[in-house]
DOVEX-738080 format. One line per field, with one value per residue (C-alpha): residue number from 1; z, x, y; residue in three letters. Coordinates in pm, 1 decimal. Layout:
BEGIN
gukol	[NUM;...]
c3	[Z;...]
c1	[X;...]
c2	[Y;...]
torti	[ALA;...]
END
This chain:
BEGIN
gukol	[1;2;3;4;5;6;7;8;9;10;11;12;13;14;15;16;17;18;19;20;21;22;23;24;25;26;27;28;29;30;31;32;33;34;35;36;37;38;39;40;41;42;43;44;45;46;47;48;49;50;51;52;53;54;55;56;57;58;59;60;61;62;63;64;65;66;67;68;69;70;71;72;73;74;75;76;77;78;79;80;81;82;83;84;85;86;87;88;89;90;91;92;93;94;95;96;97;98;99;100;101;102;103;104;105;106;107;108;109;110;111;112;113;114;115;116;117;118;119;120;121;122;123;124;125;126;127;128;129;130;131;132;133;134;135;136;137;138;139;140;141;142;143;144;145;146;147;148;149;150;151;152;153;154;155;156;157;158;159;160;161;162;163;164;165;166;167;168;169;170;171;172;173;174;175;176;177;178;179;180;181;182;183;184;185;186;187;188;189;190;191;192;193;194;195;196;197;198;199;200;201;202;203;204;205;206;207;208;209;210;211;212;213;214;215;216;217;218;219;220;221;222;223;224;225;226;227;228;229;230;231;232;233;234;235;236;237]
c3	[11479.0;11658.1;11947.8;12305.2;12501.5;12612.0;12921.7;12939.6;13150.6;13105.3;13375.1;13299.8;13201.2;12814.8;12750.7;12419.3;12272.7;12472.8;12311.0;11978.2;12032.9;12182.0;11856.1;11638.3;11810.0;11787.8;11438.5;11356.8;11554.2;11318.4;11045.1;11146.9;11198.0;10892.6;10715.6;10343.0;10337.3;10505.4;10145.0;10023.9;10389.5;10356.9;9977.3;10101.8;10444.0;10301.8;10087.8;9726.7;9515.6;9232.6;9361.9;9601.9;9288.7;9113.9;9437.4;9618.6;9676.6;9789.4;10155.7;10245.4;9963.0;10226.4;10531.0;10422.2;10495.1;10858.3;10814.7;10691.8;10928.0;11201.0;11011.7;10925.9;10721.4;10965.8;11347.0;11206.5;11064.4;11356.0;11628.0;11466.1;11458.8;11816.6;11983.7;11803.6;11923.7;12261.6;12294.3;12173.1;12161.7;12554.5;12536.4;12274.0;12409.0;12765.9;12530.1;12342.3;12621.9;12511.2;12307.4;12101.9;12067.2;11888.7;11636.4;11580.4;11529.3;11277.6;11078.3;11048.6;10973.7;10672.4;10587.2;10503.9;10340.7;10058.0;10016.4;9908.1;9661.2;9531.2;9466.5;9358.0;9194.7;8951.6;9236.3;9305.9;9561.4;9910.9;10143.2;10482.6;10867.1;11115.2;11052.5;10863.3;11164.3;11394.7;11145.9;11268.5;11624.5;11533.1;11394.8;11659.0;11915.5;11705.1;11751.7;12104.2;12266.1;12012.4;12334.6;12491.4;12500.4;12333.9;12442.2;12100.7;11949.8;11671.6;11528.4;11531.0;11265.7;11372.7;11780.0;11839.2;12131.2;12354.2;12302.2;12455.8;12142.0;12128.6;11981.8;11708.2;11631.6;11626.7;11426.3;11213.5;11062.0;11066.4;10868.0;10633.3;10566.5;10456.7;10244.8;10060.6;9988.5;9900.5;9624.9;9479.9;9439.8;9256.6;8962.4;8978.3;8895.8;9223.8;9108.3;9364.8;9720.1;9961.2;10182.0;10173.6;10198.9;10133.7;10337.0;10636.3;10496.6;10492.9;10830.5;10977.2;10796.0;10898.8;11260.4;11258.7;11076.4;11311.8;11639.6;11695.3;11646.7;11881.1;12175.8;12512.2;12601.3;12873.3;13117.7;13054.4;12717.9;12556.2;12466.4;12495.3;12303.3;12538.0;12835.8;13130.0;13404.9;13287.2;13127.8;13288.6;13166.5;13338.2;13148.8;13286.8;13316.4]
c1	[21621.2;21618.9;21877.9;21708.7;22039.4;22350.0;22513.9;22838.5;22863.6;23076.9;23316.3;23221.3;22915.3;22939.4;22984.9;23044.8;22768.5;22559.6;22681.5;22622.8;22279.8;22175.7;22376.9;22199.7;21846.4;21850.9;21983.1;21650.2;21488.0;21618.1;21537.0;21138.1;21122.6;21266.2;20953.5;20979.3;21319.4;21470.4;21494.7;21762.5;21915.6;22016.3;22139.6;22379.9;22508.0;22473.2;22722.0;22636.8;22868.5;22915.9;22964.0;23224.4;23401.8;23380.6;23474.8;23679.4;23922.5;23666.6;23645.6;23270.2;23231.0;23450.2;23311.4;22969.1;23176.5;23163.7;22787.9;22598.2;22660.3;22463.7;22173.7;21838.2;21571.7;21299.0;21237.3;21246.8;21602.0;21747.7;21570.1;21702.3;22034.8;22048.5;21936.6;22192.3;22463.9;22343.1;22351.6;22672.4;22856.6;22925.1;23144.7;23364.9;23368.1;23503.7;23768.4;23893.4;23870.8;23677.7;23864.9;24026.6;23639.6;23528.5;23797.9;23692.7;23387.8;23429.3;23720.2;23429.5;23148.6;23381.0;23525.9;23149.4;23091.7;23398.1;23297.4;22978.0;23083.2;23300.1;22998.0;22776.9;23017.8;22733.9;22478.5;22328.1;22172.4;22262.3;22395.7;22283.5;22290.1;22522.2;22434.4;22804.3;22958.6;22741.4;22802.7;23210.7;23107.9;22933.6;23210.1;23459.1;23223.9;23196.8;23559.1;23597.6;23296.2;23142.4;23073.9;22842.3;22440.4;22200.5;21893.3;21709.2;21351.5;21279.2;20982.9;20876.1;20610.9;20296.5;20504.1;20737.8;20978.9;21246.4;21608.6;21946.7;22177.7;22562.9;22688.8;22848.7;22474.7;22332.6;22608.6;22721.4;22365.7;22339.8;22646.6;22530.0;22195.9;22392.0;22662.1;22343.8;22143.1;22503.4;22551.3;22219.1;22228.1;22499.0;22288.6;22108.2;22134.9;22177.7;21955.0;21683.9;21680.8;21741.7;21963.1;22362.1;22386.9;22749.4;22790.9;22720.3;22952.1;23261.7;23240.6;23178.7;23478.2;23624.9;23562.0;23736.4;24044.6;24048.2;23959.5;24299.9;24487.5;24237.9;24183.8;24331.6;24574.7;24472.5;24650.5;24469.4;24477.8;24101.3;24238.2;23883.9;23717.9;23590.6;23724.3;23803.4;23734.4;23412.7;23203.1;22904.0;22784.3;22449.2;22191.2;22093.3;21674.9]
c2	[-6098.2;-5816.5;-5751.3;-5614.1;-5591.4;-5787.4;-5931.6;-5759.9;-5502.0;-5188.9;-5047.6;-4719.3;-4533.3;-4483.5;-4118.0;-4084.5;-4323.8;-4127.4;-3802.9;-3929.4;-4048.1;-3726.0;-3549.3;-3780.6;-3735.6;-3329.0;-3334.4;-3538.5;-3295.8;-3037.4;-3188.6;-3242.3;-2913.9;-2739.2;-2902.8;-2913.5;-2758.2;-3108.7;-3235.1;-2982.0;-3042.6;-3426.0;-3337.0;-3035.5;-3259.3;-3623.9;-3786.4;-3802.5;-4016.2;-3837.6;-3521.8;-3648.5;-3815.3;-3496.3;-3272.9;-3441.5;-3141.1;-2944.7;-2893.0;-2835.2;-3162.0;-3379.8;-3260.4;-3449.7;-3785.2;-3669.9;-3463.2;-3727.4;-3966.5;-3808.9;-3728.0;-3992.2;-4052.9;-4098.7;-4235.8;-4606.3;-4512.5;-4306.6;-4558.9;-4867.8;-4670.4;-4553.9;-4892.7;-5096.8;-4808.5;-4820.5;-5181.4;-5257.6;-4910.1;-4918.8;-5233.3;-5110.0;-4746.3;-4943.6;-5138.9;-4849.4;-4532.1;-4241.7;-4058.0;-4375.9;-4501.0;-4177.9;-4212.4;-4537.2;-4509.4;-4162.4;-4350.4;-4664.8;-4415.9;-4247.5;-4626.1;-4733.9;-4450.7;-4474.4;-4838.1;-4710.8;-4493.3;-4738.6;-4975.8;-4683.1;-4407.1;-4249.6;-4203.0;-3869.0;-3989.6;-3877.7;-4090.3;-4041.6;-4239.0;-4378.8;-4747.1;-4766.7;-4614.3;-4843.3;-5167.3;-5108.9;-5108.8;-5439.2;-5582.1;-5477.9;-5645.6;-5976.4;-5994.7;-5879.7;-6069.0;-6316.7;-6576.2;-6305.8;-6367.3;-6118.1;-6099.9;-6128.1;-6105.4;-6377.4;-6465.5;-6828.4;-6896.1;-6669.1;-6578.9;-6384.1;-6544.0;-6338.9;-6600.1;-6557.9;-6612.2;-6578.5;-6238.1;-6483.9;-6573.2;-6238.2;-5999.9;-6277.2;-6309.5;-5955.1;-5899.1;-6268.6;-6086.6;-5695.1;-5972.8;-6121.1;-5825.4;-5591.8;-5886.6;-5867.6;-5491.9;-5510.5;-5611.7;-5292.7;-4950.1;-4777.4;-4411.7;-4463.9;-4440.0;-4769.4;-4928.9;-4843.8;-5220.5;-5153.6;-4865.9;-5143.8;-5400.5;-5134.6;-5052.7;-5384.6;-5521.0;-5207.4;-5226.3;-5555.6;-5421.0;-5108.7;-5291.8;-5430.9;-5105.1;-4903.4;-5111.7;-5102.3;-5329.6;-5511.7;-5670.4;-6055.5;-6152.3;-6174.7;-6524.9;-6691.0;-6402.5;-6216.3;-5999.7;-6267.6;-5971.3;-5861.0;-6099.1;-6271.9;-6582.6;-6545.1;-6396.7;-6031.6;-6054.6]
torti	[UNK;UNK;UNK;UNK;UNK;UNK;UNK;UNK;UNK;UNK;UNK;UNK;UNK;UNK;UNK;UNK;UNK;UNK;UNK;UNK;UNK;UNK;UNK;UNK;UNK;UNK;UNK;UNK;UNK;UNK;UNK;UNK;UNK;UNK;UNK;UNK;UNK;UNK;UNK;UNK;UNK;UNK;UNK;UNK;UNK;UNK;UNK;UNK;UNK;UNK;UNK;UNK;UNK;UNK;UNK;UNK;UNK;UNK;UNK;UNK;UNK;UNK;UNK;UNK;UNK;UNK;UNK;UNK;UNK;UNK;UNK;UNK;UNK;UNK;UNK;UNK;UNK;UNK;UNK;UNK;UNK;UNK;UNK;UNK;UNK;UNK;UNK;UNK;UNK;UNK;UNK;UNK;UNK;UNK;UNK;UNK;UNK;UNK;UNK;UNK;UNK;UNK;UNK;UNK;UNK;UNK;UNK;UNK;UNK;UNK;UNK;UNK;UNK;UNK;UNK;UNK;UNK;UNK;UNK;UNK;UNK;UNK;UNK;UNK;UNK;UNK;UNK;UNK;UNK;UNK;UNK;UNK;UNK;UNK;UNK;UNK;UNK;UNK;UNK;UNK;UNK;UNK;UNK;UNK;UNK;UNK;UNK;UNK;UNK;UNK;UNK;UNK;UNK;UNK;UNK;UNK;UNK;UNK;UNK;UNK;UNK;UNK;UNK;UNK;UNK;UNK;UNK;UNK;UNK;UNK;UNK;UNK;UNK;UNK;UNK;UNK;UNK;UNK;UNK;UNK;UNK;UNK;UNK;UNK;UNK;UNK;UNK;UNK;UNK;UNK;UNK;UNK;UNK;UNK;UNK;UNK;UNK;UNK;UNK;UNK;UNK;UNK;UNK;UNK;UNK;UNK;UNK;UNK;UNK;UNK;UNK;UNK;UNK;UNK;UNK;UNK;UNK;UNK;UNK;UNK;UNK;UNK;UNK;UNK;UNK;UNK;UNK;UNK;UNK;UNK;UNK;UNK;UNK;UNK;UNK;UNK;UNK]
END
């Protein structure tokens, strides 16, 4: 499944997911460009376990918790990345204000991260994307809106069909599918490059733990699980 958009709209145009995309995008741009050096690039700025285990009072060591999440591994990687951001990032920025939303979503980015190295502590290999950070907007949204309609592609046998599915639907396989795949790679020896499928499972269940702390009070309860003033049943075409 993959989601196309949503049909909750925000109050206010989403600055800061904007700002990281655009972040996100040059710093791939970057990257393309420095060619053959790129390599050395991800290993300086991305996370690698064991050197964080070993470093961890070193400074430049930490700052790669923050570096690496704005840096990809290709378009797929940074598109994938971006889309899922945009979709749901504007909803949660609205919920949280600006400057509350960009804590969030660092602390979930970092969050992922740790879990990762946890899973993976003799890994070399650098750790790099904003999918953790993303996976905590994901998970903040599941709680906040799981009764809103994505507009989804799935693929039905040989066709591939455009579906309105709830939000409960669409991140709750998402996160089913990271659960599955984290367990299995737990069997084996995480030296080689692949998904952080743990890195996303820390910061969705992260963005759930820090959603309640970082959004707005508002003055109607989101008793129903969604925000009474904004949503829109109707599907947005």
């Amino acid at each position: 499944m993959f989601p196309l958009r949503d049909n909750v709209p925000s109050r206010r145009f989403p600055v800061v997911t904007l700002v990281i995309v655009v972040v996100n995008v040059l710093l791939f741009l970057y990257e393309v460009m420095m060619g053959a050096d790129a390599g050395a690039f991800t290993v300086s700025y991305g996370v690698v376990p064991a050197r964080l285990l070993a470093g961890w009072y070193n400074p430049g060591v930490l700052f790669t918790l923050l570096s690496s999440m704005y840096l990809h591994g290709g378009w797929a990687h940074l598109i994938g990345n971006m889309w899922y951001l945009w979709i749901f990032g504007d909803n949660i920025e609205d919920r949280m204000g600006r400057l509350r939303y960009f804590v969030f979503y660092t602390l979930c980015g970092i969050g992922a991260a740790l879990i990762q190295v946890a899973v993976a502590p003799r890994s070399t290999i650098p750790m790099i994307g904003a999918s953790g950070a993303i996976a905590g907007v994901l998970g903040a949204y599941l709680l906040l809106y799981p009764r809103a309609r994505v507009s989804t592609l799935v693929p039905v046998f040989y066709f591939i069909r455009i579906i309105w599915l709830p939000a409960v639907v669409v991140l709750g396989g998402w996160f089913l599918v990271q659960l599955l795949n984290g367990l299995a790679s737990l069997n084996v020896q995480m030296m080689t490059g692949g998904v952080a499928f743990w890195a996303h499972i820390g910061g969705f269940v992260a963005g759930m733990v820090l959603m309640p702390i970082f959004r707005k009070r508002d003055a109607l309860p989101p008793s129903l699980g969604y925000d009474q003033r904004y949503y829109d049943p109707r599907p947005r075409w």
